[in-house]
Backbone as XML, in Angstrom:
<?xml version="1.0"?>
<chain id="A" units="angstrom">
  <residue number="1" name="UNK">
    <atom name="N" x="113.279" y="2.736" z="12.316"/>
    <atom name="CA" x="112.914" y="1.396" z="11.915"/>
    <atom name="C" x="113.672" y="1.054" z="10.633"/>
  </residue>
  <residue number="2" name="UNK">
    <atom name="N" x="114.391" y="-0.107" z="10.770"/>
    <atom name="CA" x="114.889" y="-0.470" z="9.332"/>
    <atom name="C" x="114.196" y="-2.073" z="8.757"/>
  </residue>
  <residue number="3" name="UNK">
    <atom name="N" x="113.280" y="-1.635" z="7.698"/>
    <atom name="CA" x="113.022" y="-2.663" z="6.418"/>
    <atom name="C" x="113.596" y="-3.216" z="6.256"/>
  </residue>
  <residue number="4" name="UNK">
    <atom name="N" x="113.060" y="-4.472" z="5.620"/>
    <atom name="CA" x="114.331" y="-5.456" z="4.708"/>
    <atom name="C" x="114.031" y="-5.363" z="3.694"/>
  </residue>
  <residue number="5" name="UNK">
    <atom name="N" x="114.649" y="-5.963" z="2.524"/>
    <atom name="CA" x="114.509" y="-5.767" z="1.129"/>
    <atom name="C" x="113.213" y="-5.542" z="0.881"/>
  </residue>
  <residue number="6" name="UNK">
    <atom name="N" x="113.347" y="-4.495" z="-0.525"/>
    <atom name="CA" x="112.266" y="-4.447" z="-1.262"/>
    <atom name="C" x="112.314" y="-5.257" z="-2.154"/>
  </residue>
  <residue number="7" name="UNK">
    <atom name="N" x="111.411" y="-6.231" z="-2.903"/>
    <atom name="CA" x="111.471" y="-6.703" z="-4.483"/>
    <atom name="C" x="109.806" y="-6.726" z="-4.953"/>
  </residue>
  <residue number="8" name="UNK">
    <atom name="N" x="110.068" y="-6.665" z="-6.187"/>
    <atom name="CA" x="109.108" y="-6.624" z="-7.086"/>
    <atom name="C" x="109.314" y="-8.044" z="-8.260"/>
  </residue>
  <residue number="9" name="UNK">
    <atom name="N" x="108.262" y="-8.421" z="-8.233"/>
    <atom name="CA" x="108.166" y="-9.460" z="-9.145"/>
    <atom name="C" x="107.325" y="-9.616" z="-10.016"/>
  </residue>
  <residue number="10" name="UNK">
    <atom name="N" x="107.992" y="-9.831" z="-11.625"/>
    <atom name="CA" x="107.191" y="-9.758" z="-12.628"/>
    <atom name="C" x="106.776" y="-10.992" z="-13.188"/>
  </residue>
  <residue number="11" name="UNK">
    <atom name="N" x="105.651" y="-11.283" z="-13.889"/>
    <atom name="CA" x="105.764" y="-12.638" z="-14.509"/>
    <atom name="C" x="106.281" y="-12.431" z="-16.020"/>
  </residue>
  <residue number="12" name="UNK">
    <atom name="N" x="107.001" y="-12.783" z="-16.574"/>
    <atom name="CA" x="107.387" y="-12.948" z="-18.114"/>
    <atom name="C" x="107.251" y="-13.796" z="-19.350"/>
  </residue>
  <residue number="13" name="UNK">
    <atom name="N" x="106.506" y="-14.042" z="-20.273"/>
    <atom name="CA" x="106.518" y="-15.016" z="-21.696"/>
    <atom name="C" x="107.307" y="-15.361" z="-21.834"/>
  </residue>
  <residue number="14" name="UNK">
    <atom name="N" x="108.863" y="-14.655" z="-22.209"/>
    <atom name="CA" x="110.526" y="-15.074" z="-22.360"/>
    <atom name="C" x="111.090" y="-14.816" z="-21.334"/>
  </residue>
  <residue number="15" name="UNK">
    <atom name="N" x="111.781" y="-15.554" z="-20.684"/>
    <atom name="CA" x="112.615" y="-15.534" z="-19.557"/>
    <atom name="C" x="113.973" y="-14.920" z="-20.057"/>
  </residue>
  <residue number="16" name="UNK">
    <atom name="N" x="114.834" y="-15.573" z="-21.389"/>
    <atom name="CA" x="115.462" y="-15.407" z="-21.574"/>
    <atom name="C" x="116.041" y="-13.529" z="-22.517"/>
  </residue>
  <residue number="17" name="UNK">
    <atom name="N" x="114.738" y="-13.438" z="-22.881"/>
    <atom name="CA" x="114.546" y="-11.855" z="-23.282"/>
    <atom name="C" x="115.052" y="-11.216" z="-22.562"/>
  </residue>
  <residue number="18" name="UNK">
    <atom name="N" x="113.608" y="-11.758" z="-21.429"/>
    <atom name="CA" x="113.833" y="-10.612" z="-19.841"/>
    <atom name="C" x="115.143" y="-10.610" z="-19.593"/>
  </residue>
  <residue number="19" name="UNK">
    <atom name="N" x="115.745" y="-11.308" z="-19.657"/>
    <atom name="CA" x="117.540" y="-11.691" z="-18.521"/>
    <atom name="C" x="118.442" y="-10.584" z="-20.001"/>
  </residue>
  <residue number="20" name="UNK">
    <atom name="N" x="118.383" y="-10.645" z="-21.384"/>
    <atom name="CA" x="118.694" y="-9.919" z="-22.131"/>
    <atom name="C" x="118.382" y="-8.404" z="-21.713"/>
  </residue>
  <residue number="21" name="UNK">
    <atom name="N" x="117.500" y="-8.146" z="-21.708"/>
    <atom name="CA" x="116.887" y="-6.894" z="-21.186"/>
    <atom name="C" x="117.415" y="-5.917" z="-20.089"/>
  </residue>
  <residue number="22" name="UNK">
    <atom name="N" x="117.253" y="-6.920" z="-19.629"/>
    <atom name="CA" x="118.085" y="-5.851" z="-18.082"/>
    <atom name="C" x="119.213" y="-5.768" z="-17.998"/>
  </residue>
  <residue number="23" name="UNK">
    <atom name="N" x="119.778" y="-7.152" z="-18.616"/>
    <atom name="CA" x="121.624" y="-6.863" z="-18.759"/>
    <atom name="C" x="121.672" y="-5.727" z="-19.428"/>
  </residue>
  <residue number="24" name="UNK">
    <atom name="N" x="120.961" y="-5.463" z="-20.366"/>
    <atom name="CA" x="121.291" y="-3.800" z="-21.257"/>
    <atom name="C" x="121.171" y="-2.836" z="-20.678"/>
  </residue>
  <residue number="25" name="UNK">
    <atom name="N" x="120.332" y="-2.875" z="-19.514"/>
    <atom name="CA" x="119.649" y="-1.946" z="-18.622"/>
    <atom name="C" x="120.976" y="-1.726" z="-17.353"/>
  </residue>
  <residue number="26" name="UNK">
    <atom name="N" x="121.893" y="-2.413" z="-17.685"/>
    <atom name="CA" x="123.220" y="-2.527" z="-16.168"/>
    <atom name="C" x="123.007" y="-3.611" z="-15.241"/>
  </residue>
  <residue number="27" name="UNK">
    <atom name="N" x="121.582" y="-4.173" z="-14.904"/>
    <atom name="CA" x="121.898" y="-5.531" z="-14.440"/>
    <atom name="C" x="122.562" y="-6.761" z="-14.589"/>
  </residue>
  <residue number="28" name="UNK">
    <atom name="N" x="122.685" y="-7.127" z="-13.287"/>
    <atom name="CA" x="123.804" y="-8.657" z="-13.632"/>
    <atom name="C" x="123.027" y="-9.740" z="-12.601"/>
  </residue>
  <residue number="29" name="UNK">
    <atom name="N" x="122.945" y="-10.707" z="-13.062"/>
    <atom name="CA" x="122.350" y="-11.954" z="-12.480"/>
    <atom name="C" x="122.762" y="-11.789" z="-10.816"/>
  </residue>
  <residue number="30" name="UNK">
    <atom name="N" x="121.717" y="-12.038" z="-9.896"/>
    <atom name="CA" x="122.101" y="-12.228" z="-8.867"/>
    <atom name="C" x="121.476" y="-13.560" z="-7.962"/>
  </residue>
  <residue number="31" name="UNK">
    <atom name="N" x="120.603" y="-13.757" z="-8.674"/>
    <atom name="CA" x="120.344" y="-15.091" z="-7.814"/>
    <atom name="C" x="118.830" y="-16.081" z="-8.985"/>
  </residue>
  <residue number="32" name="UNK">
    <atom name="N" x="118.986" y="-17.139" z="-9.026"/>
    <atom name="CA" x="117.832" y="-17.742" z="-9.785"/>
    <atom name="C" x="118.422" y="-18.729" z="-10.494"/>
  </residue>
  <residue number="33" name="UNK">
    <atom name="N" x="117.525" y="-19.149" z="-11.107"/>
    <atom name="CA" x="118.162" y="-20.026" z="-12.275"/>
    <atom name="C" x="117.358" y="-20.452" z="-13.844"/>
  </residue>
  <residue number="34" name="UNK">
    <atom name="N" x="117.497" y="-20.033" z="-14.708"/>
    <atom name="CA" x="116.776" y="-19.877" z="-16.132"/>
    <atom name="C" x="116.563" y="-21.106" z="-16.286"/>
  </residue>
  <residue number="35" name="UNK">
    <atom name="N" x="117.156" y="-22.209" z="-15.904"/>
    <atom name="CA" x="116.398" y="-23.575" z="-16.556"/>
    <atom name="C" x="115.118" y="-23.900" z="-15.818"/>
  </residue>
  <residue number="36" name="UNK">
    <atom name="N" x="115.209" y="-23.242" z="-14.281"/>
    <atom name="CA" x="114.008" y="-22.919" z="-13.550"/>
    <atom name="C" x="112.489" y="-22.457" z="-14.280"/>
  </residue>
  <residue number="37" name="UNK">
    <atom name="N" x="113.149" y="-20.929" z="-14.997"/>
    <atom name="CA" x="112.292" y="-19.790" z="-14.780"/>
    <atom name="C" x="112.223" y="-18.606" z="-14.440"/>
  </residue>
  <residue number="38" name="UNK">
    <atom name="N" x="113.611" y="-18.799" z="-13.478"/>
    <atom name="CA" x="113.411" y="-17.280" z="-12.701"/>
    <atom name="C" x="114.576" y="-16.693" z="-12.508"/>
  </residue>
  <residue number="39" name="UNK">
    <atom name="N" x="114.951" y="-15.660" z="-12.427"/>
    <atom name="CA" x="115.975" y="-14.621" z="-12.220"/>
    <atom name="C" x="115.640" y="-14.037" z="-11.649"/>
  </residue>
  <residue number="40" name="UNK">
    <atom name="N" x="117.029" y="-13.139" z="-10.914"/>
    <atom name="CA" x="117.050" y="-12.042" z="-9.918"/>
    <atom name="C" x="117.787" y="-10.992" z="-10.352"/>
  </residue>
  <residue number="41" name="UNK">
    <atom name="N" x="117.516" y="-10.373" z="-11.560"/>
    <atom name="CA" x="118.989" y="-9.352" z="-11.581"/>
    <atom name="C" x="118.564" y="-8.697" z="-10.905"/>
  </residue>
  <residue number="42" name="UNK">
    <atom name="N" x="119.913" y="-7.182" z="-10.056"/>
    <atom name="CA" x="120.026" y="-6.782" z="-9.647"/>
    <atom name="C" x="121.125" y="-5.484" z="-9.841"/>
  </residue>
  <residue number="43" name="UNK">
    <atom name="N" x="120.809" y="-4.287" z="-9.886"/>
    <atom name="CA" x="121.928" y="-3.629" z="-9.781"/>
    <atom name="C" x="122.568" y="-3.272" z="-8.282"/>
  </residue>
  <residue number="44" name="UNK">
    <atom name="N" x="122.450" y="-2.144" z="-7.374"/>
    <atom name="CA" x="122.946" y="-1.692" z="-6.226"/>
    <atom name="C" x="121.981" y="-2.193" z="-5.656"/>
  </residue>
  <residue number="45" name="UNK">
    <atom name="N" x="120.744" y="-1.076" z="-5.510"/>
    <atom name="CA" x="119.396" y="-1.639" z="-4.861"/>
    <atom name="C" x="118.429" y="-1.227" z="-5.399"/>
  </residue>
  <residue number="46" name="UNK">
    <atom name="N" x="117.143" y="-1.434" z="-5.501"/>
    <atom name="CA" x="116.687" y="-2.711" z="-5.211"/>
    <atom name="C" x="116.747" y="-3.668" z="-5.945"/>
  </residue>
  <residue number="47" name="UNK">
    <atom name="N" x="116.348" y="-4.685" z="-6.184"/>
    <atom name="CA" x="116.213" y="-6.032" z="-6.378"/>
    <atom name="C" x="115.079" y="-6.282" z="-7.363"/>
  </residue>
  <residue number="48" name="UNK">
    <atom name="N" x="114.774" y="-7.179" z="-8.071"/>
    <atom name="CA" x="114.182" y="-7.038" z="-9.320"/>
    <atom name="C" x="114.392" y="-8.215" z="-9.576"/>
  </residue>
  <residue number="49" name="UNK">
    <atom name="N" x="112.836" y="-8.860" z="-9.425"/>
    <atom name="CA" x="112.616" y="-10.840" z="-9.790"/>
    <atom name="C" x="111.551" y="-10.801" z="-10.437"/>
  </residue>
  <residue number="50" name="UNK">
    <atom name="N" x="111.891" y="-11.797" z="-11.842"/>
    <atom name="CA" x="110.652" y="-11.949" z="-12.727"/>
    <atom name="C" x="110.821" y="-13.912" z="-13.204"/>
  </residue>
  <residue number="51" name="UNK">
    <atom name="N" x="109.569" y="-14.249" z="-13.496"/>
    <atom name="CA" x="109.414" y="-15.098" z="-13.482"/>
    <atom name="C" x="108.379" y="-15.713" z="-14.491"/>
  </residue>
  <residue number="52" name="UNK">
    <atom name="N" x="108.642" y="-17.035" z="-15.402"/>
    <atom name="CA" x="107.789" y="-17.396" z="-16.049"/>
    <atom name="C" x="106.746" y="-18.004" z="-15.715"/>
  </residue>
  <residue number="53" name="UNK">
    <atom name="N" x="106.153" y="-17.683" z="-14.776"/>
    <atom name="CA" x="104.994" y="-18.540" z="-14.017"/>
    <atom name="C" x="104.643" y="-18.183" z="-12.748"/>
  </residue>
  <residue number="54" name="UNK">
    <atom name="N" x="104.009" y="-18.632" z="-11.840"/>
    <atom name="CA" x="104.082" y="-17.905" z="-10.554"/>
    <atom name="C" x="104.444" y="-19.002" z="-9.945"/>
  </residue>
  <residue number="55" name="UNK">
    <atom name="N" x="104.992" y="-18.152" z="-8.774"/>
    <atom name="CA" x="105.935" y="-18.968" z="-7.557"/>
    <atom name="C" x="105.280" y="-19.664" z="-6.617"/>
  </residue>
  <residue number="56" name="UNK">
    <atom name="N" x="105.452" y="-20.617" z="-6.780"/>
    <atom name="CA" x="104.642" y="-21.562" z="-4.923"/>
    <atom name="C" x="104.278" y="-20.953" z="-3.932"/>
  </residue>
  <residue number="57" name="UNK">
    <atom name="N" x="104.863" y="-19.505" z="-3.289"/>
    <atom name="CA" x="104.454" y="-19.475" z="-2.204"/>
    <atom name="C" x="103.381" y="-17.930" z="-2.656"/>
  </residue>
  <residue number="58" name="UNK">
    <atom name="N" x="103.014" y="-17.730" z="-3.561"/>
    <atom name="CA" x="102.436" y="-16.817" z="-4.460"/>
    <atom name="C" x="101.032" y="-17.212" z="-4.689"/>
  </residue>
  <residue number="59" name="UNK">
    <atom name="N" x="100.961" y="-18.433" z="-5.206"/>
    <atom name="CA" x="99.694" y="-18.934" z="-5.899"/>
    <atom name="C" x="98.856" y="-19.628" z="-4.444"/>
  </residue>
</chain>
């Protein structure tokens, strides 16, 4: 059987910290948008989304 992605999603106070943070950590932006709220960095795998609020299909 093959899965599809895993992700985990965090909520965050600073968005822009968080996106600092993980770039130090080897991540690089992969999908989102900060004037949004939300980012996706990502290194190889898995996937890693945090967010200043919760997401529509969440709440």
């Amino acid at each position: 059987m093959q899965l599809g992605a895993f992700s985990i999603s965090l909520t965050v106070k600073d968005i822009a910290a968080s996106a600092a943070f993980y770039e130090k950590l080897g991540f690089i932006s992969f999908g989102g948008d900060i004037i949004q709220n939300w980012l996706i960095p990502r290194t190889a795998r898995p996937l890693l989304a945090s967010s200043r609020g919760c997401l529509r299909r969440t709440c």
